[in-house]
C-alpha positions as MATLAB code, in Angstrom:
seq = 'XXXXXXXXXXXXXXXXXXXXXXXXXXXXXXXXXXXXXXXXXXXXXXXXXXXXXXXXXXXXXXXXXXXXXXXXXXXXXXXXXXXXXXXXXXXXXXXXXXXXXXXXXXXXXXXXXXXXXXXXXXXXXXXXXXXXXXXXXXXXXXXXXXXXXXXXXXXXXXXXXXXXXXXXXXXXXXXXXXXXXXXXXXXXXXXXXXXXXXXXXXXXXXXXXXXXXXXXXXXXXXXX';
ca = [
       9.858   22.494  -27.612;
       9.893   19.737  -24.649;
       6.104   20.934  -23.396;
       5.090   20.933  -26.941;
       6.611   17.539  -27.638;
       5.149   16.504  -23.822;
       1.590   17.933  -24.747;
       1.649   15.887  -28.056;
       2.354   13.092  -26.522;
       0.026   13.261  -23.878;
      -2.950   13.977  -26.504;
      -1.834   10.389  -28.248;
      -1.982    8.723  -25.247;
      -5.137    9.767  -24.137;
      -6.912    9.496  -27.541;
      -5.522    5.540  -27.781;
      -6.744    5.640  -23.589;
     -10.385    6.590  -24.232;
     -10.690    4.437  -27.209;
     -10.052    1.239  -25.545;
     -11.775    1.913  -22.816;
     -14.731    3.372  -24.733;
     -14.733    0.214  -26.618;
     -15.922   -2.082  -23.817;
     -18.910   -3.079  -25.471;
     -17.078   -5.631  -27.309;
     -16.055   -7.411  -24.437;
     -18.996  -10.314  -24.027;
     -17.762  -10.443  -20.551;
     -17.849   -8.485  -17.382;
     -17.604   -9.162  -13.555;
     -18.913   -7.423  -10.694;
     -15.810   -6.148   -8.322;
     -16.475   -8.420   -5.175;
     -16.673  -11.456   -7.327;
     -12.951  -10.566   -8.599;
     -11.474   -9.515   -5.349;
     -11.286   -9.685   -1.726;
     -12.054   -5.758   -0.558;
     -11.294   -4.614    3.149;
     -12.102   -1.186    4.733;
      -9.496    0.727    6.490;
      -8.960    0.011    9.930;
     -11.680    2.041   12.039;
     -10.470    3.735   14.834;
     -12.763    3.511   17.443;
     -11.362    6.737   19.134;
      -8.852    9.525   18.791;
      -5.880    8.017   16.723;
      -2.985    7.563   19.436;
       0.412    8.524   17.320;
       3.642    7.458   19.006;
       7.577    6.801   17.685;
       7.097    3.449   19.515;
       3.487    2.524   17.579;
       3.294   -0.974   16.634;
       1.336    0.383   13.251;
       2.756    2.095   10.358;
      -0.643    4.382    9.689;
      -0.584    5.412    5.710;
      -0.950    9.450    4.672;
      -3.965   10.143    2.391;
      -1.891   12.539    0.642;
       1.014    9.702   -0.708;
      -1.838    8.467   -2.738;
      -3.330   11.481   -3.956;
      -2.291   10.603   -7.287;
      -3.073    7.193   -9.558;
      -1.316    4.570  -11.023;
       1.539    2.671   -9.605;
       2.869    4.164   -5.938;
       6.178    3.373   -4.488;
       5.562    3.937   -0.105;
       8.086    3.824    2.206;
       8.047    4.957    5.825;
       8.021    9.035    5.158;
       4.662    8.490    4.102;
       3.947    6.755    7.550;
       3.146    7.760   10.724;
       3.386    5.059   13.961;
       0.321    4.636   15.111;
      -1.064    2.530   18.256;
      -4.063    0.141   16.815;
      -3.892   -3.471   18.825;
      -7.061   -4.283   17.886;
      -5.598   -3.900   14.142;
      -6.956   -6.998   12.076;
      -4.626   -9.096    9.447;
      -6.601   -8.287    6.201;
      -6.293   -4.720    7.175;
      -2.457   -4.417    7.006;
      -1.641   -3.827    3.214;
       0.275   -5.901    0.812;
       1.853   -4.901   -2.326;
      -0.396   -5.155   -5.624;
      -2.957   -3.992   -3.252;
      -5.127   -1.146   -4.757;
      -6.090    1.744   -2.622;
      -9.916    3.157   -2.854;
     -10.342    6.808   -1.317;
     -13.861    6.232   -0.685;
     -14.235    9.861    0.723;
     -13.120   13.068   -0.325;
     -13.586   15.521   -3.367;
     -11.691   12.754   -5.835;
     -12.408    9.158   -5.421;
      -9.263    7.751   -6.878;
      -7.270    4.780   -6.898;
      -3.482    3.470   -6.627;
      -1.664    0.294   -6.883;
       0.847   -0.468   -3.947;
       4.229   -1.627   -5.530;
       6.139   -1.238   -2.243;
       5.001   -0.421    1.042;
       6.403   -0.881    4.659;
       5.360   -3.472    6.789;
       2.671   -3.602    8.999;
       0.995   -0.520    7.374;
      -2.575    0.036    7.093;
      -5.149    3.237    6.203;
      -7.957    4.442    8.083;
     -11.556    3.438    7.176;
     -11.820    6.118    4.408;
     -10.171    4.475    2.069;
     -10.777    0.603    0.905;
      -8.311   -1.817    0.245;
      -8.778   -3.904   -2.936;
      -7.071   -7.378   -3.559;
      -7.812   -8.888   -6.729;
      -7.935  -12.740   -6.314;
      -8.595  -14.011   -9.830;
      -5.536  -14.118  -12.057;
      -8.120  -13.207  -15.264;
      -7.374   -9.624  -14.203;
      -4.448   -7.761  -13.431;
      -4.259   -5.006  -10.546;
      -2.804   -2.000  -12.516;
      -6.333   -2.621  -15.083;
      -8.384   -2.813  -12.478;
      -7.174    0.117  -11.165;
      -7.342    1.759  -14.219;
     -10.683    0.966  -14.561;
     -11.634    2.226  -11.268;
      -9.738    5.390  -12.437;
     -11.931    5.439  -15.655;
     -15.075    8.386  -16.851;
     -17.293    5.621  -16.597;
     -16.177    4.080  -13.386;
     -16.583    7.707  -11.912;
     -20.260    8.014  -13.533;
     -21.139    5.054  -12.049;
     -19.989    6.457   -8.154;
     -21.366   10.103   -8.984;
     -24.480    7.964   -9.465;
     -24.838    5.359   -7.136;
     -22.823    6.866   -4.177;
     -24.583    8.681   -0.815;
     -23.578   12.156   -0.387;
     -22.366   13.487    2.871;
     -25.404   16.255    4.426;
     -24.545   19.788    3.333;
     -21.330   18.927    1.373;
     -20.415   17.966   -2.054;
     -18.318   14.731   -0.590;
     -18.545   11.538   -2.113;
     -18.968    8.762    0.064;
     -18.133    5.302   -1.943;
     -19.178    2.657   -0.030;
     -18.315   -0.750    0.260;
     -21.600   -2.198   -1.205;
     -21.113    0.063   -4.329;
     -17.525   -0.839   -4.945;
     -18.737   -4.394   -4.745;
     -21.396   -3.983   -7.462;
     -19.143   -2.024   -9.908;
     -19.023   -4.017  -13.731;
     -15.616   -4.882  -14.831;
     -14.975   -5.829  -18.390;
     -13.224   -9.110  -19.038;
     -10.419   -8.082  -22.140;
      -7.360   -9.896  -22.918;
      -4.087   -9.585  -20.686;
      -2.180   -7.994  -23.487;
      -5.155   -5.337  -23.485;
      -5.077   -4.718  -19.613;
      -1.206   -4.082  -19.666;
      -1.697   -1.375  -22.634;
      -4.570    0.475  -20.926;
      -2.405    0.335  -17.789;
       1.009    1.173  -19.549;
      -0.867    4.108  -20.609;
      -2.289    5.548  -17.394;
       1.377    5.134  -15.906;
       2.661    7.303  -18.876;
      -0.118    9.952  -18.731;
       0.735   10.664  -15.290;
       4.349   10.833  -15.984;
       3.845   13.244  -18.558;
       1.682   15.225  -15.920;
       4.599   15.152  -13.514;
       6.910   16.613  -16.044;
       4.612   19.479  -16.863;
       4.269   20.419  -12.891;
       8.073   20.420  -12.935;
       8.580   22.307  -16.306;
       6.067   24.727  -14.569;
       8.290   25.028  -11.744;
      11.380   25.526  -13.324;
       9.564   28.132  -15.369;
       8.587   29.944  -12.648;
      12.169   30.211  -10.400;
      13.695   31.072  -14.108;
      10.730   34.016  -14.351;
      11.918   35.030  -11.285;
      15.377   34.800  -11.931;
      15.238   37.043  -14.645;
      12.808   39.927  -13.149;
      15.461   39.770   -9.975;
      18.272   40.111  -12.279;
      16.682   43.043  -14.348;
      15.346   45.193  -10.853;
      18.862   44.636   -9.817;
      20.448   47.291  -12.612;
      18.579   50.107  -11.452;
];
């Protein structure tokens, strides 16, 4: 009864999702990315990363932003690093949104919390939004978005003899945001964050499924 109520759910949210977002054409307004927000690259490591318990850099792991939405970090998804030649813009601030620019899903994340001095490597971008017209979970959202992801599959440079996308910099820049009322950008963003919610609770209904499966077949082996 909870999946089906979860699954329900989940089908109203992303019905109302698509529907706002498909309706962009009403906005008369739209901005290019760059003119919005300030956007970094990762740090680039100029050789082989030097870890160490006594690193002056707190070096961010891909996979604590593997999914989207709103991300809480905190140093178990660190690793010290030694970087001297780190710059300022590259250490990351909260309400910062994290681009992976490479990999087999280009996705994006808002930092609400983060530990200090961290950065990422130059495979992901970091976004700062600089015009108070537009809030950082939207944007994300947006970036998150079937067109958004059109627009990369189209414009972005494919890595020789694989099926990685490489975002760059200059096509983040030039992506189209629509211009919609801050009540708007907090619904479309209230409803990402609840989507993936309701995708965490199905992985752990799934999981508690499967040890009571197992449970069950021990349980029934065990009487003869």
């Amino acid at each position: 009864e909870i999946a089906q109520c979860l699954v329900g759910s989940e089908m109203c949210i992303r019905d109302r999702y698509h529907y706002l977002l498909q309706n962009k054409h009403r906005c008369k307004m739209e901005h290019a990315l760059n003119s919005i927000s300030y956007i970094i690259t990762g740090h680039v490591f100029r050789s082989k990363i030097e870890y160490s318990p006594h690193g002056d850099v707190n070096l961010l792991n891909m996979d604590a932003i593997s999914t989207t939405g709103l991300v809480h970090l905190c140093k178990d998804d660190c690793k010290k690093v030694v970087a001297k030649d780190m710059k300022n813009d590259e250490i990351i601030k909260p309400n910062d949104i994290l681009f992976k620019a490479k990999g087999l899903t280009n996705n994006a994340v808002v930092v609400s919390s983060i530990p200090e001095n961290a950065t990422v490597t130059s495979s992901c971008h970091i976004i700062r939004i600089n015009d108070n017209r537009y809030l950082p979970e939207y944007i994300c959202t947006w970036l998150n978005s079937i067109a958004a992801k059109k627009y990369f599959s189209m414009n972005s440079g494919q890595i020789t003899g694989t099926t990685i996308a490489n975002v760059s910099k200059a096509t983040l820049e030039a992506l189209k945001v629509p211009l919609i009322p801050l009540k708007q950008q907090k619904l479309i963003a209230g409803i990402e964050e609840c989507t993936k919610q309701i995708k965490e609770l199905h992985l752990i209904i799934a999981e508690k499924r499967f040890i009571l499966s197992q449970a069950i077949i021990k349980q029934e082996l065990q009487k003869y």
